[in-house]
C-alpha positions as CSV (number, residue, x, y, z in Angstrom):
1,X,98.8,75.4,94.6
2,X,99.2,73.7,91.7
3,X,99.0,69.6,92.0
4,X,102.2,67.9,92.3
5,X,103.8,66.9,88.9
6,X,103.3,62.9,88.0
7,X,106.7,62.4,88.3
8,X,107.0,63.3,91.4
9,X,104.2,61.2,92.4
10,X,106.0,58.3,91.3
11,X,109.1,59.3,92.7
12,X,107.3,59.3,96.2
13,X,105.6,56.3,95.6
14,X,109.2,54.4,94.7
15,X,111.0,55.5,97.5
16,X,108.0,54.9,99.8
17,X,108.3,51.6,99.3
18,X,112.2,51.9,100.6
19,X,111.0,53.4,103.8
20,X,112.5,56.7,102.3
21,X,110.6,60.3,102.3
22,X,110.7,62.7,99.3
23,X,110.9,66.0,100.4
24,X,110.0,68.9,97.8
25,X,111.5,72.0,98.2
26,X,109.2,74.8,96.6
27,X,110.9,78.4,95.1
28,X,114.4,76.8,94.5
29,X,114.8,77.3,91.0
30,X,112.1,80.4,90.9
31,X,111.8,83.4,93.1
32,X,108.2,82.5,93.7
33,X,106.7,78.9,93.7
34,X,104.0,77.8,91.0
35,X,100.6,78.1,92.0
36,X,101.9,80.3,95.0
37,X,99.4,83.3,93.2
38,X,96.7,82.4,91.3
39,X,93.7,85.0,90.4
40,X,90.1,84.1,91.3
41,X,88.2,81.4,89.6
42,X,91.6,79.6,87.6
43,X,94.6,77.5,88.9
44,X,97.6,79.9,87.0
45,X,97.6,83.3,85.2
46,X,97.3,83.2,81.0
47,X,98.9,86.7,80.7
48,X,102.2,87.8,82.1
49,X,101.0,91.5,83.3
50,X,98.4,91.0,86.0
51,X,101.0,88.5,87.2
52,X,103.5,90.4,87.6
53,X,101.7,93.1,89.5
54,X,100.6,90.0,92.5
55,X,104.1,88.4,91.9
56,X,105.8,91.7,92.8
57,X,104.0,91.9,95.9
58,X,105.2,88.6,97.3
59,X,107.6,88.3,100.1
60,X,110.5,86.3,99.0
61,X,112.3,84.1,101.6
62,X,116.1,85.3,102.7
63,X,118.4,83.5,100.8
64,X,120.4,81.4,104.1
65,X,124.4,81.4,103.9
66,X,126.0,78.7,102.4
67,X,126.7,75.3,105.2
68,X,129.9,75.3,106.6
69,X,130.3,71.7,105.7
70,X,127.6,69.1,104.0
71,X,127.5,65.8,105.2
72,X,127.5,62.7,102.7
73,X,125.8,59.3,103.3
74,X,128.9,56.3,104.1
75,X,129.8,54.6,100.8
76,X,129.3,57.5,98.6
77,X,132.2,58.7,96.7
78,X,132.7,61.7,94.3
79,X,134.3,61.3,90.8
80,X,135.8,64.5,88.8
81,X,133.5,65.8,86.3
82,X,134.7,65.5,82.6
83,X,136.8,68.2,80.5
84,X,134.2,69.9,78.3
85,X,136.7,68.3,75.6
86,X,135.3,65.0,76.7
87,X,132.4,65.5,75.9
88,X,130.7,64.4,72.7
89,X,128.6,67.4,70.5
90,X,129.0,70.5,73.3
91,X,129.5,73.7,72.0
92,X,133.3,75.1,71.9
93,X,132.2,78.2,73.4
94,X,130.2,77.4,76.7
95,X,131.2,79.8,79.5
96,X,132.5,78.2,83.0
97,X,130.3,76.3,85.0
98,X,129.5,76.6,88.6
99,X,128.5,78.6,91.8
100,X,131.8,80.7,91.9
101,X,131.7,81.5,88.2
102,X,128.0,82.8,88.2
103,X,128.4,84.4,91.6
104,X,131.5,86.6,89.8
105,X,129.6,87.4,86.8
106,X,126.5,88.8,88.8
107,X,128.7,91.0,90.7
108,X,130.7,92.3,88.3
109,X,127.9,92.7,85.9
110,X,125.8,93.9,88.5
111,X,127.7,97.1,88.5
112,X,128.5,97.9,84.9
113,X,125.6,96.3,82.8
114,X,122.4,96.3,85.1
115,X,122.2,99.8,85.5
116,X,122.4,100.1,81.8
117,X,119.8,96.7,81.5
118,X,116.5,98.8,80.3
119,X,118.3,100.3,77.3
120,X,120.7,97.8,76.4
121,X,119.3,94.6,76.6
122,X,118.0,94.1,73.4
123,X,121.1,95.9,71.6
124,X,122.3,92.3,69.9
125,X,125.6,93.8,69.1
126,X,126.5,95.7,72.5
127,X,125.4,92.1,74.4
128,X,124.0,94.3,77.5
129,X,122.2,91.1,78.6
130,X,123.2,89.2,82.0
131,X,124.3,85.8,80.0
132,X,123.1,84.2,84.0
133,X,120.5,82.1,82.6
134,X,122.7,79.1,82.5
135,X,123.3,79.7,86.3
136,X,119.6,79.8,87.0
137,X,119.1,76.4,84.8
138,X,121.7,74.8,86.7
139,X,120.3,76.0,90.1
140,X,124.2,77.3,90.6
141,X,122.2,80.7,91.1
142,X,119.5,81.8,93.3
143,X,116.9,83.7,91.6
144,X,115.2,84.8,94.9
145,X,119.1,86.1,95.8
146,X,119.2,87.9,92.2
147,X,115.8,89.5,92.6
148,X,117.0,90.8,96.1
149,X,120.6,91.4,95.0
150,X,118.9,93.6,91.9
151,X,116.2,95.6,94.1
152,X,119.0,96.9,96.8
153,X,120.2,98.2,93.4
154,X,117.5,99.6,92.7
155,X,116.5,102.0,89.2
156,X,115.4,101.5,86.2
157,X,117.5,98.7,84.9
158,X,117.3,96.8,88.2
159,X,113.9,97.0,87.6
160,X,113.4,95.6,83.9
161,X,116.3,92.7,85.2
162,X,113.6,91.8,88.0
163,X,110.5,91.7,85.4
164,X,113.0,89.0,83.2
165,X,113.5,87.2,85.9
166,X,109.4,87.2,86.5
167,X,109.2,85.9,83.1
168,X,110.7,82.9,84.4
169,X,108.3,82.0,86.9
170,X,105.2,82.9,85.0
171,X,105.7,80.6,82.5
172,X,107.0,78.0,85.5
173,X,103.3,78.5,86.7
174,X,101.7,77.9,83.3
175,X,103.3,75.1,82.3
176,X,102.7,73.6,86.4
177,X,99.0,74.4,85.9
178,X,99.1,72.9,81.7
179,X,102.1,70.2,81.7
180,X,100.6,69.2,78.4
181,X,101.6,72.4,77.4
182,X,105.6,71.0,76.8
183,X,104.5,69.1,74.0
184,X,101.1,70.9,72.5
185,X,99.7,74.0,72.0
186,X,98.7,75.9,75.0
187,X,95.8,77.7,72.9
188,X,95.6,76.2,69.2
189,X,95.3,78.2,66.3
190,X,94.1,75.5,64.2
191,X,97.5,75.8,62.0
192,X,98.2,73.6,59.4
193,X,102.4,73.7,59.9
194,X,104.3,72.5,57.0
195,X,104.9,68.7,56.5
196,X,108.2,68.3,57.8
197,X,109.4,66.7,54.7
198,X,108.5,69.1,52.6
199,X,109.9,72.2,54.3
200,X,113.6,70.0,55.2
201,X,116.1,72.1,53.0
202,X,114.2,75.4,54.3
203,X,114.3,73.3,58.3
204,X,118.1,72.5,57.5
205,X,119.1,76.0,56.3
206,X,117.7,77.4,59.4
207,X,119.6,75.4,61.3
208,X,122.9,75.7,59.7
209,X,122.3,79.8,59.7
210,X,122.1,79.6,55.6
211,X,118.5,81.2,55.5
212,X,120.3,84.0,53.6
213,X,118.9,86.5,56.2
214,X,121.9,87.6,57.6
215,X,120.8,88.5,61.0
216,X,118.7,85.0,61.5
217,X,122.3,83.0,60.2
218,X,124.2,85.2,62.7
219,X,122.1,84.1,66.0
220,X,121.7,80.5,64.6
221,X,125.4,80.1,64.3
222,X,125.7,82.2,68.2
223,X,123.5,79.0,69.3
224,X,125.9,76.1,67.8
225,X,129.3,78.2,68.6
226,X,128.2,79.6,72.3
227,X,125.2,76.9,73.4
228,X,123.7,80.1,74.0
229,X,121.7,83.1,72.1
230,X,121.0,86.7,72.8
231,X,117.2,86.8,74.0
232,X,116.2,89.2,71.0
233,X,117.7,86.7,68.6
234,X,115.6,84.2,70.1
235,X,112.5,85.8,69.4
236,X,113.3,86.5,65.9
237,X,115.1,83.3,64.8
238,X,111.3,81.4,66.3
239,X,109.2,84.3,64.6
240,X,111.5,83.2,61.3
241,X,110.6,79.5,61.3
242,X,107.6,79.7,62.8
243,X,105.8,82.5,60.7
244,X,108.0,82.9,57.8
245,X,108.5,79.7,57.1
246,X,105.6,78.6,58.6
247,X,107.4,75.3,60.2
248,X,106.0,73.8,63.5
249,X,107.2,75.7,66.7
250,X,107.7,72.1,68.1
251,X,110.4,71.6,65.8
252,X,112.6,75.0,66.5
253,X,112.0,73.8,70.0
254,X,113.6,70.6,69.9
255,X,116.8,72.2,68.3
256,X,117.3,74.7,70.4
257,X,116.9,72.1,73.4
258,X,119.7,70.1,71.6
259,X,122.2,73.2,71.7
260,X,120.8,75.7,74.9
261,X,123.2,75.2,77.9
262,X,120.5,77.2,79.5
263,X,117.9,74.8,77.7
264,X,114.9,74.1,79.9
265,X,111.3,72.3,78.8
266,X,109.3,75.2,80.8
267,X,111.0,78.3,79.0
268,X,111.9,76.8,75.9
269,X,108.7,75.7,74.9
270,X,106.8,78.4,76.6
271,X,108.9,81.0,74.7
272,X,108.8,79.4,71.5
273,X,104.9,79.1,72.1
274,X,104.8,82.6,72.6
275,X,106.1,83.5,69.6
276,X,104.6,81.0,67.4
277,X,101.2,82.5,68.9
278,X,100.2,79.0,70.3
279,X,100.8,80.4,74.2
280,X,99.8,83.1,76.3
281,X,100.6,85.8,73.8
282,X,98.2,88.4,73.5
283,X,98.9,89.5,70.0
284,X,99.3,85.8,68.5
285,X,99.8,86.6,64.9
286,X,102.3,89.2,65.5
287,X,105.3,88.5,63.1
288,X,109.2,89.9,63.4
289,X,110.5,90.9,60.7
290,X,113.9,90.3,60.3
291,X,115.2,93.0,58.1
292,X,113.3,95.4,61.0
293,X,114.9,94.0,63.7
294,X,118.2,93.6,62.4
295,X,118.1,97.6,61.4
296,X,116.4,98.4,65.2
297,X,118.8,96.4,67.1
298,X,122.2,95.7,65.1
299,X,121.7,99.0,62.8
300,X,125.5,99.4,61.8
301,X,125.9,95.2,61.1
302,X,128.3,94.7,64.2
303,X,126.6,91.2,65.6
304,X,125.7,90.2,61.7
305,X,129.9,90.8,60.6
306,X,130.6,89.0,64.1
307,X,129.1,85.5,63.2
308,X,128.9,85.6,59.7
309,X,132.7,86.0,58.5
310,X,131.8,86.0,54.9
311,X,130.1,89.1,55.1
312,X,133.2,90.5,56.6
313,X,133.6,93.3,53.8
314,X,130.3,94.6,53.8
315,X,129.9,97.4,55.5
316,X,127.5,99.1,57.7
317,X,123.7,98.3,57.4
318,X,124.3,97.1,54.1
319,X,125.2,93.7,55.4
320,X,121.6,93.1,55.9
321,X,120.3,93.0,52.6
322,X,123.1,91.4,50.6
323,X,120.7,90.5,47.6
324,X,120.4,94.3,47.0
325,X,124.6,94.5,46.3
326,X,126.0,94.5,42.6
327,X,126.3,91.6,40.7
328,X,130.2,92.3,41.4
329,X,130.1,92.1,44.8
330,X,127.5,89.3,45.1
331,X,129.9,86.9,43.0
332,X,132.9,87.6,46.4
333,X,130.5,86.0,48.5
334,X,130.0,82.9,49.9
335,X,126.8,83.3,50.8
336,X,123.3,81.6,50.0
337,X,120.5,83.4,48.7
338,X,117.4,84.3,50.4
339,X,115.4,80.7,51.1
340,X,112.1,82.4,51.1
341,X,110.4,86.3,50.2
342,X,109.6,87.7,53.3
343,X,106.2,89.1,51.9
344,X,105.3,85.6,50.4
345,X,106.1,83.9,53.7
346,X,103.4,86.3,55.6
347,X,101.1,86.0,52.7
348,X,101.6,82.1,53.4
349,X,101.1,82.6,57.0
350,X,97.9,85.2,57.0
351,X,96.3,82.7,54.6
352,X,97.3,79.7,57.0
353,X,95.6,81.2,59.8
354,X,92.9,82.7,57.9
355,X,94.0,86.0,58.0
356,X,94.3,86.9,54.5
């Protein structure tokens, strides 16, 4: 197994010297515990698939029934958690916290959307996706119950749900193996990112979701409005910054950690890695292209329309390309241009990576 994380040392070592004992549970907020499987001759697995064939052939502990009653140490005393209101810079539309909310979700998503998981979960419009990853983050949800819960379901959906869910814990395993991983690149490409300064209005626009790519703005503004982002918008929105616009992954990272309700350092940066082609990726300079995506997996403009009310009026597929409508219809708009050529950001990038 992987060694123990420094701050856990030092967490030990500080309440040693109380007379107190840390004890770690392992596999609480993954089905199966980093450094649990490791291949021969290497501490963690650098590519999910080979990892998911050992993962899948763990046993995974029985989830135990919840304690009757949980006893609390004399002379501590609960306070009522703040209104979301309360609360300084949260997003208006974060879903309800807590065990009995997630538990609901899973069931009653459990029999509508997971059998429907391996053909809808990348429709960005239709929303087939779980939306438990804030219930995982939060440890309100088991994933060793989900993973169960999901095989007695059993088919084809159950089984794409279970791979996501192995997602999780392979990159929990990376990043226990690399920690430095959170903050630099797992496997460098030698990229010369963009000063920071110089790429700001581009930075700021893709922020604010006024790239003028209409399915990039839609998922940005998803992020500030939910705290939350369909998983296919992820990937594009990071491909965007990191490969259009050639911007340090580091930096999309450290947003999205500022707005995710289901924001954690492991899969954040390990995702964002992944598509920046600085992680385990085994097709690093892969790029998404936006207009592609948004035609694959919003083709009649539903999720674009939904999040980008000035677009309202324009219909169908259209709503994609709005540089391509009359000069009429342009002038109704409140809507930025394009902040970059799609063709002369990959140029950019191929020749950044020498590739071109």
């Amino acid at each position: 197994p992987a060694s123990p994380p420094r701050r856990e040392e030092r967490l030990r070592e500080a309440l040693g010297g109380d007379g107190v004992a840390l004890r770690v549970h392992e596999a609480v907020i993954t089905a199966v515990a980093p450094g649990a499987v490791t291949p021969a001759g290497s501490d963690h697995f650098a590519v999910f698939s080979p990892y998911f064939r050992r993962w899948s052939q763990e046993s995974l502990r029985e989830p135990l029934a919840a304690p009757r009653t949980v006893r609390v140490p004399d002379g501590v005393r609960g306070e009522p958690l703040p209104d979301r209101t309360q609360v300084p810079g949260v997003s208006p539309g974060l879903p309800t916290g807590g065990e009995s909310a997630g538990r609901d979700l899973f069931s009653r998503w459990s029999r509508s959307g997971l059998p429907l998981y391996e053909d809808r979960h990348d429709d960005l419009a239709g929303d087939g996706t779980s939306r438990l990853s804030p219930y995982l983050h939060f440890g309100a949800l088991s994933p060793v119950e989900l993973v169960q819960r999901s095989r007695t379901h059993g088919g084809p959906g159950a089984e794409a749900f279970v791979r996501q869910v192995c997602w999780r814990d392979f990159h929990h395993q990376v990043l226990a193996a690399r920690p430095g991983a959170s903050t630099e690149d797992y496997r460098t490409r030698h990229d010369r990112w963009r000063d920071e300064e110089e790429a700001a209005e581009d930075i700021a626009a893709w922020r604010e979701g006024r790239t003028g790519y209409p399915v990039v703005d839609a998922a940005m503004r998803q992020l500030r409005h939910e705290g939350w982002m369909h998983n296919r918008a992820r990937l594009l929105v990071a491909s965007f910054l990191t490969k259009t616009l050639y911007v340090d992954w580091r930096i999309g990272a450290r947003h999205f950690l500022d707005l995710l309700v289901d924001g954690d350092v492991v899969n954040n940066q390990m995702n964002w890695q992944w598509v920046a082609g600085t992680g385990t990726d085994t097709r690093p300079h892969r790029v998404l292209n936006p207009l592609v995506q948004a035609r694959r997996f919003d083709p009649d403009g539903i999720y674009v329309r939904r999040w980008v009310p000035e677009l309202g009026d324009v219909d169908g597929r259209r709503v994609h390309e709005p540089w391509r409508l009359t000069a009429k219809e342009r002038s109704a708009l409140d809507y930025p241009e394009p902040v970059v050529d799609l063709a002369e950001g990959l140029a950019r990038f191929r020749h950044a990576r020498g590739r071109d």
